[in-house]
C-alpha positions in Angstrom: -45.7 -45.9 13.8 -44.7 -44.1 16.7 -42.4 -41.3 15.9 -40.0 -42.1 18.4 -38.7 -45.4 18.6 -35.2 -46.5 19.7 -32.0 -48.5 20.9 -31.4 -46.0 23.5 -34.5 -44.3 22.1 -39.5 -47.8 16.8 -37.0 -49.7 18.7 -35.7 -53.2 17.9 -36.6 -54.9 14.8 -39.5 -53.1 12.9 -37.4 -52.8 9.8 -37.7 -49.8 7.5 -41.3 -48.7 8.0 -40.0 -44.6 7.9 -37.2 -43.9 5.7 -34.4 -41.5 6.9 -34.9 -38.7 4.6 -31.2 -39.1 2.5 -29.5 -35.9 1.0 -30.5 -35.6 -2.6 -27.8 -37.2 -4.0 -28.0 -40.3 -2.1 -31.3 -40.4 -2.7 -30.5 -40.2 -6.6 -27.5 -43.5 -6.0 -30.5 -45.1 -3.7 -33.3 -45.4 -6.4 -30.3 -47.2 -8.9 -29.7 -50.1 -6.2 -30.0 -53.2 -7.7 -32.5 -55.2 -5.9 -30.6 -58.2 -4.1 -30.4 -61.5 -5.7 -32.6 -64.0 -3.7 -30.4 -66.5 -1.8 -31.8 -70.2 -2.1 -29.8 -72.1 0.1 -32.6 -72.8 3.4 -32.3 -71.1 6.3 -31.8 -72.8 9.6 -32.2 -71.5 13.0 -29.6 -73.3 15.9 -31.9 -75.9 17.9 -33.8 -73.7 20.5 -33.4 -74.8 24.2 -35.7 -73.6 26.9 -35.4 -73.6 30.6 -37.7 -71.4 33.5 -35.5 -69.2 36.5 -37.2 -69.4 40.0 -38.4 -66.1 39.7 -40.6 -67.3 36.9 -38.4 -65.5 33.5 -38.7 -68.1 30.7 -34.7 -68.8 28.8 -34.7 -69.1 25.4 -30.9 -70.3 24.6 -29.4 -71.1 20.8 -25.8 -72.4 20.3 -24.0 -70.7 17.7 -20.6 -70.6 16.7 -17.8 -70.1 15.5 -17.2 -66.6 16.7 -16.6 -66.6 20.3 -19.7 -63.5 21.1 -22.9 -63.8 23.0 -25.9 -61.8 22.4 -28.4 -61.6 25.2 -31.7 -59.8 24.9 -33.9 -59.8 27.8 -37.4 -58.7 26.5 -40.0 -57.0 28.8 -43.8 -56.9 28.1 -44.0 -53.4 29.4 -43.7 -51.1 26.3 -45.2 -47.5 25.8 -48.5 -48.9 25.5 -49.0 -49.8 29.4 -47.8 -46.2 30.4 -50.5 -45.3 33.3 -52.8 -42.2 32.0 -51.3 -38.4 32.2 -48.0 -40.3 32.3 -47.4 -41.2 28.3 -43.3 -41.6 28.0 -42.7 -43.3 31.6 -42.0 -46.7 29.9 -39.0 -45.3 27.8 -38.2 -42.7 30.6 -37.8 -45.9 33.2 -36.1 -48.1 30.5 -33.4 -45.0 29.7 -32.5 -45.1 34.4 -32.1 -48.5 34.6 -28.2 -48.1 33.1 -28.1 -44.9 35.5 -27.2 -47.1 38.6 -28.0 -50.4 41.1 -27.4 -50.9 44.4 -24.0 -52.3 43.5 -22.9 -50.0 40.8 -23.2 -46.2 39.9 -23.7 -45.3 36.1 -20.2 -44.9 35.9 -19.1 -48.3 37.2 -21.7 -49.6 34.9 -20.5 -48.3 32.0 -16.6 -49.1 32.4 -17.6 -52.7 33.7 -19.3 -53.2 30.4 -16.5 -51.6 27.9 -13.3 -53.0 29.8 -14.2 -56.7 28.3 -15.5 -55.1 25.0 -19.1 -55.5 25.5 -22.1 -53.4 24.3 -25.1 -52.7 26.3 -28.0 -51.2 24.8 -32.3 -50.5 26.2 -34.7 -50.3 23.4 -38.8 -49.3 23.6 -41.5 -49.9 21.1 -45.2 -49.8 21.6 -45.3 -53.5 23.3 -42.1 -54.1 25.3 -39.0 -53.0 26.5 -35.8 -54.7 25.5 -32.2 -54.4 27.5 -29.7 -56.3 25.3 -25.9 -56.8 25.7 -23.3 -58.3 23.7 -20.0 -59.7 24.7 -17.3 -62.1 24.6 -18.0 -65.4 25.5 -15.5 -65.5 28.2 -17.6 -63.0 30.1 -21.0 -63.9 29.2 -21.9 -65.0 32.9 -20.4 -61.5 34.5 -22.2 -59.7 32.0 -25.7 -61.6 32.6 -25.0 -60.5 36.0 -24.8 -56.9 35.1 -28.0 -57.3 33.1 -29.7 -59.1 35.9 -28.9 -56.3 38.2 -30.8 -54.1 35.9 -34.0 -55.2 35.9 -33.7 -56.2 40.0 -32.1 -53.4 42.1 -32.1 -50.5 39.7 -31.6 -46.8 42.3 -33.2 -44.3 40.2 -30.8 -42.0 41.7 -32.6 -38.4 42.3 -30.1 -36.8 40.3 -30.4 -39.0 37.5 -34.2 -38.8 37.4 -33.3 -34.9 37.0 -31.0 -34.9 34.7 -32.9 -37.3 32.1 -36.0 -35.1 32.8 -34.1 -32.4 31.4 -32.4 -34.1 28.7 -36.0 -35.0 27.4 -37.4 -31.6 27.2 -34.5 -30.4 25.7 -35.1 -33.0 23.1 -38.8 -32.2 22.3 -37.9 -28.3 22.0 -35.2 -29.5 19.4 -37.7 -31.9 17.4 -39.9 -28.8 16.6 -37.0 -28.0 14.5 -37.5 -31.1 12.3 -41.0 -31.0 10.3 -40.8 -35.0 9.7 -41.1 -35.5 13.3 -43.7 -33.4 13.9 -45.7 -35.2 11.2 -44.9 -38.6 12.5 -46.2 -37.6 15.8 -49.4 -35.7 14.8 -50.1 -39.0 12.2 -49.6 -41.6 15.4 -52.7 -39.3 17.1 -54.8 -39.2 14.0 -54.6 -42.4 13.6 -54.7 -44.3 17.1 -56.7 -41.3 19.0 -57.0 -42.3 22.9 -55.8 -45.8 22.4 -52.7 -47.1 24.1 -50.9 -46.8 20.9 -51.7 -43.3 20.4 -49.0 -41.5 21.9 -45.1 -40.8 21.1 -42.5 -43.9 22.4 -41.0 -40.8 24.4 -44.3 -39.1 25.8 -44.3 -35.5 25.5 -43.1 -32.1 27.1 -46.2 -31.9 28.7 -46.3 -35.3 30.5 -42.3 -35.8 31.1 -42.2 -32.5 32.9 -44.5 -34.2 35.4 -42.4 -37.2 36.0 -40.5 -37.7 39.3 -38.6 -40.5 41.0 -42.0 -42.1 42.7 -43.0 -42.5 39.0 -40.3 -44.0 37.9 -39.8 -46.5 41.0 -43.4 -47.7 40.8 -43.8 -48.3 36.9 -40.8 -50.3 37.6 -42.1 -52.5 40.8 -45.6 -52.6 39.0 -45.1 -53.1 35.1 -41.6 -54.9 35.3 -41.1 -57.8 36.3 -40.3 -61.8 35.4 -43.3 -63.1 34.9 -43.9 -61.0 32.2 -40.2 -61.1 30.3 -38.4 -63.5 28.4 -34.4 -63.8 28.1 -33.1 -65.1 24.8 -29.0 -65.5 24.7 -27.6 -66.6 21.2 -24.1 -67.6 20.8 -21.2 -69.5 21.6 -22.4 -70.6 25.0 -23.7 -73.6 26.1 -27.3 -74.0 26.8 -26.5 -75.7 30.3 -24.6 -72.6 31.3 -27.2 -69.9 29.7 -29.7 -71.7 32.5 -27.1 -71.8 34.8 -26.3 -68.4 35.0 -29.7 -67.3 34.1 -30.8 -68.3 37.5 -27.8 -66.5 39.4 -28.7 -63.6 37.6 -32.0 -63.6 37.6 -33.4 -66.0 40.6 -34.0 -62.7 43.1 -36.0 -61.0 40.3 -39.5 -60.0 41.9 -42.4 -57.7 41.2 -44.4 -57.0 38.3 -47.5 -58.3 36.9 -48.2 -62.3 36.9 -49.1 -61.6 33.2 -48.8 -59.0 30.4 -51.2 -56.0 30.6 -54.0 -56.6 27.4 -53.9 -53.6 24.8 -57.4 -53.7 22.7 -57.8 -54.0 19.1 -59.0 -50.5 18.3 -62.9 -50.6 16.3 -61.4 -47.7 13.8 -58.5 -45.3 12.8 -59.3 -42.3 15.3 -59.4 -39.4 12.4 -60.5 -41.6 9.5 -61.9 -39.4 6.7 -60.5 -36.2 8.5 -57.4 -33.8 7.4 -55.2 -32.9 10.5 -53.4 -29.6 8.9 -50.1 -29.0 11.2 -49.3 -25.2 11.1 -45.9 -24.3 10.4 -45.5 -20.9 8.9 -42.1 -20.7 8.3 -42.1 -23.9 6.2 -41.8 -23.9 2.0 -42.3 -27.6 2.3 -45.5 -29.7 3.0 -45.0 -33.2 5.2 -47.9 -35.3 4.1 -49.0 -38.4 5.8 -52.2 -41.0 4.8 -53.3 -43.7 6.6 -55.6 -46.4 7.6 -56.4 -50.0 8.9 -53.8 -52.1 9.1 -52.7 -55.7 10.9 -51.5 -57.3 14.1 -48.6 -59.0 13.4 -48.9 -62.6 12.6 -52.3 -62.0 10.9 -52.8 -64.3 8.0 -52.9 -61.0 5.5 -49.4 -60.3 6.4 -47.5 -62.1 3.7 -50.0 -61.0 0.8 -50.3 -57.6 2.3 -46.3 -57.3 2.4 -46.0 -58.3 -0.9 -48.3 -56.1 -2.0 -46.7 -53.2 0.0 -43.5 -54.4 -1.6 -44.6 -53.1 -5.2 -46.9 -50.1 -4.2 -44.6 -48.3 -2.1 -41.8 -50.5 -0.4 -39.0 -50.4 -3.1 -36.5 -48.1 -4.7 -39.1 -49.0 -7.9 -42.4 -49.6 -6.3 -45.0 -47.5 -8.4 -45.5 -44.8 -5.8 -41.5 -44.3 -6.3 -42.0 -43.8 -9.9 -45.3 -42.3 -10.6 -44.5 -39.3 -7.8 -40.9 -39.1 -8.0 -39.7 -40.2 -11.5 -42.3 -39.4 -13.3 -43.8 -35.8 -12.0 -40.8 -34.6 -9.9 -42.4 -33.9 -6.8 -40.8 -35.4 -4.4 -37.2 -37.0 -3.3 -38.8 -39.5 -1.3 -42.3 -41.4 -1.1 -42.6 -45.0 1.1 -45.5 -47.1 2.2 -45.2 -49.5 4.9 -47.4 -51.9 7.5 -47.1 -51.3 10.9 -47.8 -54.2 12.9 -47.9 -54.4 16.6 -49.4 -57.2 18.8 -53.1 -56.0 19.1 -53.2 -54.1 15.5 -51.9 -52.5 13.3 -51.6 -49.4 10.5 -51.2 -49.0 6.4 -49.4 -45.1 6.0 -48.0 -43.5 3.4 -45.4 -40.9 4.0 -43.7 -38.1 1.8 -43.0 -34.6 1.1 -43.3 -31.5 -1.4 -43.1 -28.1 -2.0 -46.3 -26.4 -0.7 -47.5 -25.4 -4.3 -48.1 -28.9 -5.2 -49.4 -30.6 -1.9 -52.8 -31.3 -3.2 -51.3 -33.1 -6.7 -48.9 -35.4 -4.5 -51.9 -36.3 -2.8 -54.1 -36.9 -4.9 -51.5 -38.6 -7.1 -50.6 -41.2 -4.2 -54.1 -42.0 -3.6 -54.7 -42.6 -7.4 -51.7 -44.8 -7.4 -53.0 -46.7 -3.8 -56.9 -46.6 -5.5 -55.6 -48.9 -8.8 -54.2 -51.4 -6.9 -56.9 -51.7 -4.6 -58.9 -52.3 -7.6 -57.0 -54.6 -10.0 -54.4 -55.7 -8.0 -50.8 -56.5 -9.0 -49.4 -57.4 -12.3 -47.8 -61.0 -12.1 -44.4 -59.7 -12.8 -44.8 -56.9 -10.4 -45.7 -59.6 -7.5 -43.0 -61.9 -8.4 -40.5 -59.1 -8.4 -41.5 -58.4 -5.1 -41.4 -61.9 -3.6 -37.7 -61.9 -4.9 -36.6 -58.9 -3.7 -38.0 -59.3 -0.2 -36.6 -62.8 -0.1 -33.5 -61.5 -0.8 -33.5 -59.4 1.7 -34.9 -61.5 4.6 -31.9 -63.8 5.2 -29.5 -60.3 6.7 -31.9 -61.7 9.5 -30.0 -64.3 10.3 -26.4 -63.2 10.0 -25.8 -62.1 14.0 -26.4 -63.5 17.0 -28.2 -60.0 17.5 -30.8 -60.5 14.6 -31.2 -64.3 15.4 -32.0 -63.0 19.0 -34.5 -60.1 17.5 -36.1 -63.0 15.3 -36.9 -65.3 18.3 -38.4 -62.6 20.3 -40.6 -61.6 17.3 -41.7 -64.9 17.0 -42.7 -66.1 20.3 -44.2 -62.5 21.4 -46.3 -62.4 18.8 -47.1 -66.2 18.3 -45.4 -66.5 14.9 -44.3 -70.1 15.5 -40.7 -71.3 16.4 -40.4 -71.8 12.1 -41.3 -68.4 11.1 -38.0 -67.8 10.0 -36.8 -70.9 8.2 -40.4 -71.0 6.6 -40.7 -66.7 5.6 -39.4 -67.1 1.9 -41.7 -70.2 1.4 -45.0 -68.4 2.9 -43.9 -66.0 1.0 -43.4 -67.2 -2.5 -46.8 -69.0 -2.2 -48.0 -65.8 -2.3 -50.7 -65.4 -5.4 -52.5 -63.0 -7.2 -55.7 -63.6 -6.1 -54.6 -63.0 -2.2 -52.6 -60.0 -3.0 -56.0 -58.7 -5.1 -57.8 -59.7 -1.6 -55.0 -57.8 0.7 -54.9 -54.8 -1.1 -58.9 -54.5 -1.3 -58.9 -54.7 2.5 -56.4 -52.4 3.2 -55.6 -49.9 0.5 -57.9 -47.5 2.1 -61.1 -49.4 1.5 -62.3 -46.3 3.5 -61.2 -43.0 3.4 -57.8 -42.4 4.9 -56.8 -40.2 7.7 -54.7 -37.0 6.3 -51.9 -35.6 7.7 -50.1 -32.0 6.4 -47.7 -30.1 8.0 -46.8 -26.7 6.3 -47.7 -23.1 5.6 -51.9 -23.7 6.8 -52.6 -20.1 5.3 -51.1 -21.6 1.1 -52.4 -25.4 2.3 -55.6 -25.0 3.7 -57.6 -24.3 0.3 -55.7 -27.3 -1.7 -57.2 -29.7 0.7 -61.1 -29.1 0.6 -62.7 -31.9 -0.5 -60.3 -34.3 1.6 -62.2 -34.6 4.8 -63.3 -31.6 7.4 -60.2 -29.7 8.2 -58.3 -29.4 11.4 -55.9 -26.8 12.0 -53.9 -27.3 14.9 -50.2 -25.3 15.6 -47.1 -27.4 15.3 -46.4 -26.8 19.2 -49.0 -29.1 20.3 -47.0 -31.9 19.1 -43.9 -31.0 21.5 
């Protein structure tokens, strides 16, 4: 749940765990969405071909016509949880350089090298890995490789650049102070992670990206990068034969980097548990509120009951946090629950927002509405709406070479098994009551959550006694 994740600055593929906050009156069209109709025919993954470079980087190639495009995503075990202490940010800092120029080609040359045969190229940073992915014609896959390639081997980190980002960055994190959903996103990742690797911002912070220089920069990428510790999966009208072909001219001089991936812990317990962080913001009329506890790695065998579960509690445009809080008692234009899985753990939050008079009610009422499930469970209809919707949903995963890539990555990082994906909607369908009933005790704060408010602390403070001991801490500490 880091508040900052992005192509270019979550994340790939962690679908929809945040909602964009939508103008009221999309809001109003979003919550009459039908829920899609489930598609039955099976889904069916291209045959999977693998191959090893010299250097050690493991090829992952998948055949897929009839459009004449390549997507290649080469995915690096070196996310924001292995940034080096007093240095949180320096994985998506390095990742954002490595376009910025090589010892062949300036940013510039880069960039117009890329767009002249219409391809895309695109770095991405979560909590576990670093992705640099790049799609393009089919003609040109093996010139484009090469670009890539040069990358992750002979990046310059020209002063000037290093600068110039630096600077970008902090102008960034002043702007962010502007946007109170931000704020509470990043003051809910330190309740709930603490001092573990996961609990810090994707992006760092002012006060450790003003520290970073080029020798920072140059050594995370000689000591965390490297392909020993990457994998390169290329989907698309190419042949398997040439993907390892040009894999290993692209890649064969690749050195460095650690002979396997650095372990992240599983934490013992959510950091502020039972506690109320209360985020100061005096000019604000509104109150961000955040809740959260214990969640999963992903892969865990809770995930498909937990998800369906999710699903009808606070997933959906008609989950019964959506209409108990919104619908219902009007006090809000958005509420969402999600799971947050990463490779050693995971979270359960809750996010939404009200007007300050009627923080305490949304709160309470959203725990209310967590508290009956986690004691009776689901209704039948309610879990078998949610299997259909989300199996409706799931096959937009395979309609790209750039999902289809996303999907393969997911699955072997986080030892899903090469059928996760043609077997989701059965695993999930299989789904019953009794395991949901199971999930949701387990995770629908079993304990008592952590609590997150940003607002007015002077008109919040007193609506939250009773919630936890009380920490009031200004919204500037979370620049």
């Amino acid at each position: 749940m880091a508040s900052r994740k992005s192509p270019s600055r979550k994340s790939p593929a962690r679908a929809a765990k945040r909602p964009v906050r939508k103008a009221p009156a999309a809001r109003k069209a979003a919550t009459k969405r039908a829920a899609p109709r489930a598609t039955t025919s099976a889904l069916t993954l291209p045959s999977l071909h693998e191959s090893t470079t010299s250097s050690g980087l493991k090829v992952i190639a998948a055949e897929r016509g009839p459009l004449p495009l390549v997507a290649a995503r080469l995915v690096i075990r070196a996310g924001s949880a292995t940034d080096p202490d007093g240095k949180h940010g320096l994985a998506d800092f390095t990742a954002r350089l490595l376009r910025r120029g090589t010892r062949l080609l300036d940013a510039q040359a880069i960039d117009e090298a890329v767009e002249f045969v219409g391809a895309s190229l695109g770095v991405a940073v979560s909590e576990d890995t670093i992705s640099v992915a790049i799609t393009t014609p089919s003609e040109h896959f093996a010139q484009m490789l090469g670009i890539l390639g040069q990358l992750v081997r002979e990046p310059t980190f020209p002063q000037s650049e290093v600068d110039d980002a630096r600077e970008r960055e902090l102008a960034h994190f002043a702007n962010d102070l502007d946007d109170p959903s931000v704020i509470a996103d990043r003051a809910m990742v330190r309740a709930l992670w603490g001092n573990h690797p996961y609990g810090h911002d994707v992006g760092g912070s002012s006060k450790t990206v003003k520290t970073f220089t080029r020798d920072d920069v140059v050594r995370f990428h000689q000591e965390r990068m490297g392909p020993k510790v990457s994998m390169l999966i290329v989907v698309g009208a190419v042949d398997p034969g040439r993907v390892a072909a040009a894999a290993e001219e692209a890649f064969a001089e690749w050195s460095g980097g650690p002979d396997a991936p650095v372990a992240v812990p599983s934490p013992e317990r959510i950091a502020q548990g039972g506690r109320v962080i209360l985020v100061d913001k005096p000019d604000q009329t509104q109150s961000q509120v955040r809740l959260g506890g214990p969640g999963m790695r992903m892969g865990h065998e809770d995930y498909f009951p937990a998800t369906a579960m999710n699903i009808a509690l606070g997933g959906g445009f008609t989950s019964r946090l959506m209409n108990e809080i919104r619908v219902n008692r009007g006090l809000t234009y958005g509420v969402s629950s999600w799971f947050d899985s990463m490779n050693a753990a995971g979270v359960f939050a809750l996010s939404t927002f009200t007007k300050t008079e009627s923080t305490r009610e949304i709160i309470d009422v959203a725990l209310a509405e967590i508290g009956g499930v986690r004691e009776k469970g689901l209704k039948p209809r309610e879990l078998a709406d949610a299997q259909s919707y989300l199996a409706g949903l799931y096959p937009l995963r395979t309609e790209t070479n750039e999902s289809i890539a996303g999907s393969i990555a997911e699955a072997r990082l986080h030892g899903l098994g090469d059928d996760w994906v043609e077997k989701f909607r059965d695993r999930l369908r299989a789904v019953t009551p009794r395991q949901v009933a199971a999930a949701a005790k387990k995770y629908c704060f079993a304990q008592a959550p952590a609590v997150v408010v940003l607002g007015k602390a002077d008109a919040v403070k007193k609506q939250l006694k009773g919630l936890g001991p009380i920490t009031v801490v200004p919204a500037s500490e979370y620049e």
